[in-house]
C-alpha positions as CSV (number, residue, x, y, z in Angstrom):
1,X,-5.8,-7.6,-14.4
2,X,-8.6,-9.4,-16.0
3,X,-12.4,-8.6,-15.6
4,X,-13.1,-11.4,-12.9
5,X,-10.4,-10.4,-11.1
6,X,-12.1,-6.5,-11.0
7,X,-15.4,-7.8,-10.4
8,X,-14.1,-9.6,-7.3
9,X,-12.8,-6.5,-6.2
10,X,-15.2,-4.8,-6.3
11,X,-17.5,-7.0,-5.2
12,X,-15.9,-6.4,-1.0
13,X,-16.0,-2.7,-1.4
14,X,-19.2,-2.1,1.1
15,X,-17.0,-3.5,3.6
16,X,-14.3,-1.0,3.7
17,X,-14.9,1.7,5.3
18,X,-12.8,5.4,4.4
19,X,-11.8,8.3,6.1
20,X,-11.3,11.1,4.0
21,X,-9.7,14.1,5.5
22,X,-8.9,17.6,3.8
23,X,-9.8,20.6,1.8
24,X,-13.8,20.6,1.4
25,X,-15.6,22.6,-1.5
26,X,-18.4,23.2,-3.8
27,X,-18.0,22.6,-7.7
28,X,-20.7,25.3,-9.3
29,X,-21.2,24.5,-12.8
30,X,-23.2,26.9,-15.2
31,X,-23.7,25.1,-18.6
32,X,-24.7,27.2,-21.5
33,X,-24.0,28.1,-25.0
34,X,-22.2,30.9,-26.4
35,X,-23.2,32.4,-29.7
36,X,-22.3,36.3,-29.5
37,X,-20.0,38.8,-28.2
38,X,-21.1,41.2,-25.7
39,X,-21.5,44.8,-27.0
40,X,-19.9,45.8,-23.7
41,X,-16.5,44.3,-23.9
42,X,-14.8,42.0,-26.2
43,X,-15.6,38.9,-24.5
44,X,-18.3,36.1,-24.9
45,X,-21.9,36.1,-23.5
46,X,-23.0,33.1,-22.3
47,X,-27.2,32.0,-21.6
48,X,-27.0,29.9,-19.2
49,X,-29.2,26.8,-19.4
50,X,-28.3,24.9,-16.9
51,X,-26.8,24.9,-13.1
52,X,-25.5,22.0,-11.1
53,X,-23.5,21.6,-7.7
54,X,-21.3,19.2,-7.1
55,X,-19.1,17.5,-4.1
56,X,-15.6,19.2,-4.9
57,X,-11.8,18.9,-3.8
58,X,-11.7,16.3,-1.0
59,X,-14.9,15.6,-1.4
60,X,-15.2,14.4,-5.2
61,X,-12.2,11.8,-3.4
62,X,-15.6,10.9,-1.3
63,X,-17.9,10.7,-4.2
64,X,-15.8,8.6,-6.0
65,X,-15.2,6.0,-3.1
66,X,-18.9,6.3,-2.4
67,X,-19.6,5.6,-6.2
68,X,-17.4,2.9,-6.2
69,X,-19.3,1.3,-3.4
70,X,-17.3,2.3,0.1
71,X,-18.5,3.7,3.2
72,X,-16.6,6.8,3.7
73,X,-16.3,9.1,6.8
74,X,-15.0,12.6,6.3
75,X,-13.4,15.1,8.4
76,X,-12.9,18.6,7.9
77,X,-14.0,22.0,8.8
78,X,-15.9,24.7,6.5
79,X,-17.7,27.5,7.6
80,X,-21.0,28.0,9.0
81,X,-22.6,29.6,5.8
82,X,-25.0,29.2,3.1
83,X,-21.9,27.4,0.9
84,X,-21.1,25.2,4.1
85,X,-24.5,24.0,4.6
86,X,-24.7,23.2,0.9
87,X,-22.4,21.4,1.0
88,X,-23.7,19.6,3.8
89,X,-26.6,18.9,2.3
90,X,-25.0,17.2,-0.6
91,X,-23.0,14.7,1.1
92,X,-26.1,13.7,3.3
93,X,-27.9,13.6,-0.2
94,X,-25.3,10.9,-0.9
95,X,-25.6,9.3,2.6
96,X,-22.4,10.4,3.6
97,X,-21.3,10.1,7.1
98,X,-20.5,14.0,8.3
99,X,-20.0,13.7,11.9
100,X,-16.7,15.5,11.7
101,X,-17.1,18.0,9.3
102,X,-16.8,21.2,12.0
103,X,-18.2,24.1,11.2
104,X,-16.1,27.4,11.8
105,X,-18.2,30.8,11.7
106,X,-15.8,33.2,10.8
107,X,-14.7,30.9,7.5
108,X,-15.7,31.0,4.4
109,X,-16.7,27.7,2.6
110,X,-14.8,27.2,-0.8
111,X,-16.8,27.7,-3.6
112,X,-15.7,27.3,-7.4
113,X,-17.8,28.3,-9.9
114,X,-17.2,27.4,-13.8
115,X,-18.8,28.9,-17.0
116,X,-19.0,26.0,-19.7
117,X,-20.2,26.6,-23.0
118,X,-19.7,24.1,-26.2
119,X,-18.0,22.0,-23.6
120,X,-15.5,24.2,-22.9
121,X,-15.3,25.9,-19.5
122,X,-15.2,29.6,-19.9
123,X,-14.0,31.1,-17.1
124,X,-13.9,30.0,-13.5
125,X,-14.1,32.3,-10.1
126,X,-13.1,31.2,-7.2
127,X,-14.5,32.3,-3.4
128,X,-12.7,30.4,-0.4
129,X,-10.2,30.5,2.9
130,X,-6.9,29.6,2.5
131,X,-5.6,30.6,5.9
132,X,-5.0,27.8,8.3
133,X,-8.0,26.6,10.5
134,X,-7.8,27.8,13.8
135,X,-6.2,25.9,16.7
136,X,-9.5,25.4,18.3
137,X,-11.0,23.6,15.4
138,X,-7.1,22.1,14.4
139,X,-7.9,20.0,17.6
140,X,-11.2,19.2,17.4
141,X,-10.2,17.7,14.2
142,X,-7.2,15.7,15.8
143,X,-9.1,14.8,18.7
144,X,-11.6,13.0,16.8
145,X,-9.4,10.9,14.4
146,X,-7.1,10.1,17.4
147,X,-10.5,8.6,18.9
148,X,-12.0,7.2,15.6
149,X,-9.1,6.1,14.0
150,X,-9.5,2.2,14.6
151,X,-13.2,2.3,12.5
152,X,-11.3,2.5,9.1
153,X,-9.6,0.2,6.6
154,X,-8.0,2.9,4.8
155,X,-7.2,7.1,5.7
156,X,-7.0,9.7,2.3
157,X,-5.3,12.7,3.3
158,X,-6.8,15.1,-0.1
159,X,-4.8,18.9,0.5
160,X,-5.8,21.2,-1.7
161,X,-4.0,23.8,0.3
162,X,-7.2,25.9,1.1
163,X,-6.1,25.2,5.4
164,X,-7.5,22.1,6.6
165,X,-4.2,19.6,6.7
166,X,-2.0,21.8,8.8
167,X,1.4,19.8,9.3
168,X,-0.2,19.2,13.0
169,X,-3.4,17.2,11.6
170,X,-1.0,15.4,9.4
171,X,0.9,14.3,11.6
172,X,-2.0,12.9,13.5
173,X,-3.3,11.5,10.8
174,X,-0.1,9.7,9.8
175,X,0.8,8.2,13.4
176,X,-2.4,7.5,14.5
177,X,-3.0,5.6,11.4
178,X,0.7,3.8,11.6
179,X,-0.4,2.7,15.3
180,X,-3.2,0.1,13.9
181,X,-1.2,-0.7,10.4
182,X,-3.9,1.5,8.2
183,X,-2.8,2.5,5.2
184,X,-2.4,6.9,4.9
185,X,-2.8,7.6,0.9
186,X,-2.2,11.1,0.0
187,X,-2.7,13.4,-2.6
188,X,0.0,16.4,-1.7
189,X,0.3,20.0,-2.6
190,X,3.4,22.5,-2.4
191,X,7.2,21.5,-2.4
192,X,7.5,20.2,1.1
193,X,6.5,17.0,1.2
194,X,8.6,16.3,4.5
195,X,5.6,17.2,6.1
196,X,3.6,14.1,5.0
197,X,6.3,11.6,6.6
198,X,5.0,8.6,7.6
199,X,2.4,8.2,4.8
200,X,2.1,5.1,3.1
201,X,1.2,6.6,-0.6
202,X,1.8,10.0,-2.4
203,X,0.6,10.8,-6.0
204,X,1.9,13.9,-7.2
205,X,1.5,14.5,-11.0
206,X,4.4,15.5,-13.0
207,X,4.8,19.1,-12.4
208,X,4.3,18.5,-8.7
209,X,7.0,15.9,-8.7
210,X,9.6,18.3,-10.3
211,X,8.6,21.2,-7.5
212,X,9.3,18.9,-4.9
213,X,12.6,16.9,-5.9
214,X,13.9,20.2,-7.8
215,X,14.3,17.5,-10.7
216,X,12.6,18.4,-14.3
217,X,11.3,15.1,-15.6
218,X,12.6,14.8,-19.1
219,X,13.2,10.8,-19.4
220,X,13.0,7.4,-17.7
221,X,16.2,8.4,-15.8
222,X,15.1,12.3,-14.5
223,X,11.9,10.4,-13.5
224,X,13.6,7.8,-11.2
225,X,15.6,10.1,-9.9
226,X,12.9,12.8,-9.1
227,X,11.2,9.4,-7.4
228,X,14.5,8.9,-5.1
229,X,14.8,12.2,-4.1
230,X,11.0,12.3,-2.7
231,X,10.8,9.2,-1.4
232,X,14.1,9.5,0.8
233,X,13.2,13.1,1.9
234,X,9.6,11.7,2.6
235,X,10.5,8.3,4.2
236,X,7.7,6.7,1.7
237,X,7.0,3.4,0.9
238,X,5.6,4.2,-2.3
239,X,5.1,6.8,-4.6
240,X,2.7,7.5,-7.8
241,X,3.4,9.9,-10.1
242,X,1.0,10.7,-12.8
243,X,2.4,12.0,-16.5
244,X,-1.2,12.7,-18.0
245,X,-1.2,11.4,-22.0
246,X,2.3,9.3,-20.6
247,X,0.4,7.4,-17.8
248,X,1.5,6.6,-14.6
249,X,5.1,5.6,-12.6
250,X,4.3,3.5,-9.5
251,X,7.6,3.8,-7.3
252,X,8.0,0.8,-4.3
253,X,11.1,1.1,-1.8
254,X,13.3,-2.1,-2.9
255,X,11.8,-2.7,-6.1
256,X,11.9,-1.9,-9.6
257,X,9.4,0.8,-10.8
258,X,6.5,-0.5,-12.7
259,X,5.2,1.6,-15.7
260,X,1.5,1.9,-16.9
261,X,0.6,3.2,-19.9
262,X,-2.2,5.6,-20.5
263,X,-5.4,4.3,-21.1
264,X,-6.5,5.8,-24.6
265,X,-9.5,7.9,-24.8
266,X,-10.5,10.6,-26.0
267,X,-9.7,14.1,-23.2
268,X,-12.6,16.5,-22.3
269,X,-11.4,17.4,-19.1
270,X,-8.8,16.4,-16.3
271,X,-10.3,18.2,-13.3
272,X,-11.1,15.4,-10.9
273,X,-8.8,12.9,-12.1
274,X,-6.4,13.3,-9.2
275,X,-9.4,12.1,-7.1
276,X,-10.5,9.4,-9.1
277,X,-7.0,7.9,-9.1
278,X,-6.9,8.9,-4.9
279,X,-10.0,7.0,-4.7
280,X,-9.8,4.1,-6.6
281,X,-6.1,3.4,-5.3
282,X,-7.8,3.5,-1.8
283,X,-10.4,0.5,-2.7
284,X,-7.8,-1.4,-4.1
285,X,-5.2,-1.2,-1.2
286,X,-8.4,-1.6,1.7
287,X,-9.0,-4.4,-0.9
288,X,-5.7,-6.8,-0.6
289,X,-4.7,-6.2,-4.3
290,X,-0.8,-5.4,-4.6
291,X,-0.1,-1.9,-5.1
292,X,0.5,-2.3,-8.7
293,X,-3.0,-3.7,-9.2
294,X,-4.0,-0.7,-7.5
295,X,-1.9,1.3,-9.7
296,X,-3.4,-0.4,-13.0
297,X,-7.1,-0.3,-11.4
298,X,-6.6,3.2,-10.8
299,X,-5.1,4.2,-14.5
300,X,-8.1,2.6,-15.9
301,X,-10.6,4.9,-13.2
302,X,-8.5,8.1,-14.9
303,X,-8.8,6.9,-18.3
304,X,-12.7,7.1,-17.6
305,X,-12.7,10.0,-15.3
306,X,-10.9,12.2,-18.3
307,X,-13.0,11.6,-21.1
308,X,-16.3,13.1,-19.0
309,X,-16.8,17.2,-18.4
310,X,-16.3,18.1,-15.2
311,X,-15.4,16.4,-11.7
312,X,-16.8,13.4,-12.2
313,X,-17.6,9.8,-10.8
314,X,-16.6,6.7,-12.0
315,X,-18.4,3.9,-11.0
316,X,-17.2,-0.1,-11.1
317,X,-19.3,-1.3,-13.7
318,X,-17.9,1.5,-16.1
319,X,-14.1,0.0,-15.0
320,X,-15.0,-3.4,-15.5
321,X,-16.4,-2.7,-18.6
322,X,-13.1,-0.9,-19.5
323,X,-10.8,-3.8,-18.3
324,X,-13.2,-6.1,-20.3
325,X,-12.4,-4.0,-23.7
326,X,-8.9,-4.0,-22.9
327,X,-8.4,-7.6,-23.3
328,X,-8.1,-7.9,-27.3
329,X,-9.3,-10.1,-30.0
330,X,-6.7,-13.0,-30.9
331,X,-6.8,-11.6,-34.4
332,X,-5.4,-7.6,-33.4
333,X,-2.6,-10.0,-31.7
334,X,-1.3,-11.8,-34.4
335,X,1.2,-9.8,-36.5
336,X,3.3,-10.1,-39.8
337,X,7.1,-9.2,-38.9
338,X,7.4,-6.3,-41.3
339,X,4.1,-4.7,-39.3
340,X,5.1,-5.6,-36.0
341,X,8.4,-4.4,-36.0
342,X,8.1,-0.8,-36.2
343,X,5.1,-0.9,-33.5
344,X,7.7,-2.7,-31.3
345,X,10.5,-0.2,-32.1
346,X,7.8,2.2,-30.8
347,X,6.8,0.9,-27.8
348,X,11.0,0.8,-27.0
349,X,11.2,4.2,-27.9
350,X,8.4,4.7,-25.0
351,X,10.4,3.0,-22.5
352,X,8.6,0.0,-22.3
353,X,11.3,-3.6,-21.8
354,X,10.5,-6.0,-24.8
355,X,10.8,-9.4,-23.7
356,X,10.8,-12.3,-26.5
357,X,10.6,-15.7,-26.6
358,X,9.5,-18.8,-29.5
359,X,8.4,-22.3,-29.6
360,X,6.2,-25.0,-31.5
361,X,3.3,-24.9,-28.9
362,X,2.0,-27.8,-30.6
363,X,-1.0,-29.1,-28.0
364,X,-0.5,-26.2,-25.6
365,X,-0.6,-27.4,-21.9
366,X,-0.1,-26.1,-18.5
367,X,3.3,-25.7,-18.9
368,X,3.2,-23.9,-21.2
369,X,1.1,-21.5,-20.0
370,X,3.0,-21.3,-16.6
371,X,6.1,-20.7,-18.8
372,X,4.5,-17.9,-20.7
373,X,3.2,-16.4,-17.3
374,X,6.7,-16.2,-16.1
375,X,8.2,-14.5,-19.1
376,X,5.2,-12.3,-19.5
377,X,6.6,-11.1,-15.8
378,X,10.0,-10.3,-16.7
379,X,8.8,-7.1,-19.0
380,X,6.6,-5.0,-20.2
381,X,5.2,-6.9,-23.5
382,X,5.8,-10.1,-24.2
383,X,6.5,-11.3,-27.8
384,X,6.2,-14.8,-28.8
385,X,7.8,-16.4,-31.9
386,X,5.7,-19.3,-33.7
387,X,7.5,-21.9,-35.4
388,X,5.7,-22.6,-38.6
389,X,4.3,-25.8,-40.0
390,X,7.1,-26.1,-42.3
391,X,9.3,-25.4,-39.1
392,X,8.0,-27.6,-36.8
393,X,8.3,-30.6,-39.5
394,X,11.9,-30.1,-40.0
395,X,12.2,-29.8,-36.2
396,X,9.8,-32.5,-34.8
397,X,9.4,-34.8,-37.5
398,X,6.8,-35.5,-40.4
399,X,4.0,-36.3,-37.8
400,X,4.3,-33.0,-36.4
401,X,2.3,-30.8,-35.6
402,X,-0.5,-31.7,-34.3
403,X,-2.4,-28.4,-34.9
404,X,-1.9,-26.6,-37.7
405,X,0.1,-23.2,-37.3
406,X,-2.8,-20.7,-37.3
407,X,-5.0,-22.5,-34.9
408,X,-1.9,-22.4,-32.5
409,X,-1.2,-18.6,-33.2
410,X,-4.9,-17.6,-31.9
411,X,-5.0,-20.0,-29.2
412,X,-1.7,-18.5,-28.0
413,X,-2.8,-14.9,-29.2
414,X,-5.9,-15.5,-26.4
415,X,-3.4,-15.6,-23.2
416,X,-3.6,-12.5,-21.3
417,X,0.4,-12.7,-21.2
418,X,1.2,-12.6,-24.6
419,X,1.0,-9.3,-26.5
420,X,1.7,-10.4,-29.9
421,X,2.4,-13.0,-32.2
422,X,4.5,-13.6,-35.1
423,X,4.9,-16.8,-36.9
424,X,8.7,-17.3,-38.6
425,X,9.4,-20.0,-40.9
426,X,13.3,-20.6,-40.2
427,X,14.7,-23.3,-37.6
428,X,16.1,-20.9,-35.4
429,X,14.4,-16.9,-34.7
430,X,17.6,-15.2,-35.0
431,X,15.8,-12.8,-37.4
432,X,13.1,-12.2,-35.9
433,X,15.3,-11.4,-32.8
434,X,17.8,-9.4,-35.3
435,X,14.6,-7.1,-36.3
436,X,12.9,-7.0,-33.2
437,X,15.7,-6.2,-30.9
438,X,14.1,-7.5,-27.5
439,X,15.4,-6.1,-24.1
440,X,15.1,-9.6,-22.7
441,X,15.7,-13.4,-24.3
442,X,13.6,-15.7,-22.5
443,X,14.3,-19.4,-23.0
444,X,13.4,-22.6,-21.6
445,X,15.9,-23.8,-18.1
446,X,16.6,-26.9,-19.8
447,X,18.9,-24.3,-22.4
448,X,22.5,-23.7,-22.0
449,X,22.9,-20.2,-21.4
450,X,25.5,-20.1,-24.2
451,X,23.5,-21.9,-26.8
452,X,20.8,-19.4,-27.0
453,X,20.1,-18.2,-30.4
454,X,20.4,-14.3,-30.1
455,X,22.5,-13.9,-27.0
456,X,25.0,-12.1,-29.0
457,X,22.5,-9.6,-30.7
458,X,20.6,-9.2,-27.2
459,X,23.3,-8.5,-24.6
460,X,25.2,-6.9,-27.5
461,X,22.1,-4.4,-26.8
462,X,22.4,-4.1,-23.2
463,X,19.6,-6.4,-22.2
464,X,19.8,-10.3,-20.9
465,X,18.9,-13.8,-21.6
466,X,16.8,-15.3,-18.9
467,X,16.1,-19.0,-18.4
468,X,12.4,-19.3,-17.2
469,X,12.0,-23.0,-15.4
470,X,9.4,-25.6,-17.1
471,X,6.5,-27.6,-14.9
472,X,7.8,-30.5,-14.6
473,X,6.2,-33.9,-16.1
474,X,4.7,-31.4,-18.8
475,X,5.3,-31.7,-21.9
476,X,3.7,-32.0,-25.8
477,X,5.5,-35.7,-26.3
478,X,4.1,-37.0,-22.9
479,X,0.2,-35.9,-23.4
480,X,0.8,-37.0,-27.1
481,X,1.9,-40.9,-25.5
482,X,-0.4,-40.6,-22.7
483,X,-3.1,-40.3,-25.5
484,X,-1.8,-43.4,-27.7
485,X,-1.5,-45.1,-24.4
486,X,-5.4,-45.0,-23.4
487,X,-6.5,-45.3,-26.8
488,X,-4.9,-48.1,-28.0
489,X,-6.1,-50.2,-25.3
490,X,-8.9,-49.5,-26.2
């Protein structure tokens, strides 16, 4: 996903409008330093300097939509006390719509307050309900999203387990939601996820993953089948599961799971993250982008989210500024084979499918880019071997090429599909491929599948040769006689 793509995203979000419903609470942050030991007990003193509320559990899902430009709804209930109407007063502070938030006298209004001291929280206590709400307020809740329900592009159910999402809310949630083809995204708690059937979305983290399929998640093959065992107990279209420094697994019902790698940054704190990855899937889905866009918009939202102290927002300028970074010079692309091996025997070793392919490129056209696109498609990094100078000579003839071999390498090294490239100097790239080891062989459709260089060493590996169709009419020798063709009538 490129930066125009984001910023065109982004640019629709004040149309969607969100319902958030779940567990509301107050994040209390005391920010100080800590420079001796208390004569009292062995334990830190801490001067506070500064205090700070902010929106917490679902509600940091509806700070972040609200950062990121939505209109968002919620529905809940907290209690009718000095906690509650704080918390009231922050959401209408961030001209958020509280019609349904209920307020229940005899509860008591979450409230989490954390000592942080040389950015480092201290200690954290904790004053809320867990019981279930009441069945009077249970149906004032259903009641109104039953009758509001058709308002919304997009419903995020956000349980933090503290009462609010009893299975009967849920379950109107989820059905009144299926009735108009809304999206339900939902970020679960406990093992028994059968109670959020009917959802479109879940995105459990690791650890929640293994309590709910009984599965520990050791390697690609425990994670898929953690994945099946939720999503056939569940009924779920798709799943996201989040593996913190490993990324995230995006899981869709007839397809192949799609892998994104963590975004790196530097980690100050993962509280919130969940919600930032809740919320910014949301936008992307009310949006129209596939759910893997989502996915990748919402790995990039973490990335961000982690690196700041606290729950925090993320706003789109700071992921379009991200996604912008991400796309690399030509000049990090372009690799020797003795340096790029051992990164791709790396990325392997991380599970990610290596797909290779090679060519002269001389006077790249659209062809070639729609070839490149295609093979890019087929994997998770897409390799592309250069035939040199020298190479192309032998191959083409004395006139060729065109464009000397290092312009080619960085005008191919600036395509978003290509990950890296490596220029080889022999007719054929058997060793590059011998060194490399690629999952996948991509080769042109006008190849034999028998007369691919490599197809031994490849499928010998367990991985494939794949013949990716040309544009037709496209081709090097045709815009090269084109070319003589208007010029020498003139």
């Amino acid at each position: 996903m490129d930066r125009k793509r984001v910023e065109s995203i982004f640019s629709h979000t004040p149309e969607i409008r969100c319902l958030v419903v779940g567990d509301l609470m107050l994040d209390e942050y005391l920010w100080g330093k800590a420079e001796r030991i208390s004569p009292e007990a062995p334990v830190q003193v801490v001067d506070v300097l500064r205090e700070e509320l902010r929106l917490g559990g679902a509600g940091n899902v509806v700070n972040n939509l609200a950062a990121l430009g939505a209109q968002v709804s919620v529905c809940s209930v907290v209690g009718d006390d000095e906690n509650g109407w704080a918390l009231l007063k922050e959401f209408s502070r961030h001209d958020i719509d509280i019609k349904a938030i209920f307020l229940d006298p005899a509860r008591r209004t979450s409230r989490k307050t954390r000592v942080v001291a040389a950015h480092q929280q201290i200690v954290r206590i904790d004053r809320e309900s867990r019981e279930a709400v009441p069945s009077f307020y249970e149906e004032q809740v259903c009641s109104w999203i039953a009758a509001h329900i058709n308002e919304f592009n997009v419903v995020v159910l956000s349980d933090y387990n503290k009462g609010v999402l009893t299975p009967t809310v849920i379950a109107t949630a989820v059905s009144a939601a299926a009735a108009t083809s809304i999206p339900v995204l939902v970020d679960p708690k406990g093992s028994d996820y059968s109670r959020y059937r009917g959802a479109t979305l879940l995105t459990p983290n690791r650890k929640e993953a293994e309590a709910a399929s009984d599965v520990t998640i050791r390697d690609a093959a425990s994670l898929s089948q953690a994945a099946d065992t939720i999503m056939a107990a569940v009924g779920l279209r798709h799943l996201l599961i989040t593996r913190s420094e490993e990324g995230m697994s995006l899981f869709t019902a007839g397809a192949e799971a799609v892998h994104i790698p963590t975004v790196a940054r530097e980690v100050f704190d993962v509280s919130g993250a969940g919600d930032t990855v809740l919320a910014t899937l949301a936008v992307g889905m009310a949006s129209g982008c596939t759910m893997a866009e989502a996915a990748g918009l919402a790995n990039v939202a973490a990335g961000i989210a982690v690196g700041k102290l606290g729950t925090s927002i993320v706003t789109p300028q700071e992921i379009i500024d991200a996604v912008a970074l991400s796309h690399r010079d030509s000049d990090s692309k372009i690799k020797c084979l003795d340096v790029l091996a051992p990164l791709i025997a790396a990325e392997k070793g991380a599970g990610k499918r290596i797909v290779f392919t090679n060519g002269c490129f001389d006077l790249l056209h659209a062809g070639h880019v729609k070839y490149l696109q295609k093979a890019r498609v087929l994997g998770d990094l897409l390799i592309l071997g250069l035939n040199s100078d020298e190479s192309v000579r032998r191959l083409k003839g004395p006139k060729r090429p065109l464009i000397c071999q290092e312009e080619r390498a960085h005008i191919l090294a600036a395509l978003d599909c290509i990950d890296y490239v490596v220029i080889f100097d022999e007719d054929t790239p058997l060793n590059l491929i011998t060194a490399l080891r690629p999952d996948i062989l991509a080769k042109g459709g006008d190849y034999a599948l028998e007369s691919v260089v490599g197809r031994e060493i490849v499928e010998g590996d367990g991985g494939r040769v794949e013949l990716v169709s040309f544009v037709d009419g496209k081709s090097t020798t045709n815009l090269i006689e084109r070319i003589l063709e208007l010029y020498s009538a003139e």
